[in-house]
N, C-alpha and C positions, 0 to 999 in steps of 0.2 A: 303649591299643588304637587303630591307626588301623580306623577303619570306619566307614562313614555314619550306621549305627546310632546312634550315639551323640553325633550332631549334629543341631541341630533345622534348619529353613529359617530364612534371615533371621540367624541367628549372623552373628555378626564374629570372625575367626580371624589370627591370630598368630602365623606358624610362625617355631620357633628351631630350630634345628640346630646343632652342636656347632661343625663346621668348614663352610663353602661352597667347594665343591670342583668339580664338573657341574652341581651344580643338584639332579639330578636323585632325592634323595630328597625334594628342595621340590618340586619340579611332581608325583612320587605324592603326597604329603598333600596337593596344591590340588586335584589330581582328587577325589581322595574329600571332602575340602571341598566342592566341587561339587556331586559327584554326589547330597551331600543336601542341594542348595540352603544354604549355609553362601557366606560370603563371606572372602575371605581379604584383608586391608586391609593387611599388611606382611608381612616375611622379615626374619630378624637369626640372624646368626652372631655367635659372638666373634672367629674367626681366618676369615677368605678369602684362597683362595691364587688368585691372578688369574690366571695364568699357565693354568688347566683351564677358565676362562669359563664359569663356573656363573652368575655375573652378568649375562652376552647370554643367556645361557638363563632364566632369570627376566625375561629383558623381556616376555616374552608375557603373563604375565602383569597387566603394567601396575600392579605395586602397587613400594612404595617398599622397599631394600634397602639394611641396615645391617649392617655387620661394624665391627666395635674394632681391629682392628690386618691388615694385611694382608703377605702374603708372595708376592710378584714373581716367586722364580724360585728354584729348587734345582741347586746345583751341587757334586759333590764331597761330598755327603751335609751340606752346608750350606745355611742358607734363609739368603735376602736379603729384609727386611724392608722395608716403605715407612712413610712416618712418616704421621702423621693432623695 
């Protein structure tokens, strides 16, 4: 359940998310992290696709961001992969 309800003040939070893609189902779970005084101290995906800058959009946040393997660019219903 995301909701503030169910975070105290003072937590430390660690949001994963499946793929990083906008961001932007990370910055709603930092909001509501927030909103009940929770701290959010990283971000990690397994796959990020660079190419939609979900990553510039997590800079506002100011916390550190880890993905496993990344994908650059779609072309022809193919991804192009970057190495680690």
């Amino acid at each position: 359940m995301a909701s503030p309800e169910y975070l105290r003040v003072s937590e430390w939070l660690l949001i994963a998310n499946d793929f990083l893609a906008t961001g932007r189902i990370i910055l709603a779970l930092a909001r509501i992290a927030q909103a009940a005084g929770a701290q959010v101290i990283g971000t990690g995906a397994p796959i990020e696709k660079t190419f939609e800058g979900g990553r510039q959009s997590l800079s506002k946040l100011n916390v550190q961001v880890e993905s496993l393997a990344t994908i650059v660019g779609m072309d022809d219903g193919r991804s192009s992969l970057a190495g680690r």
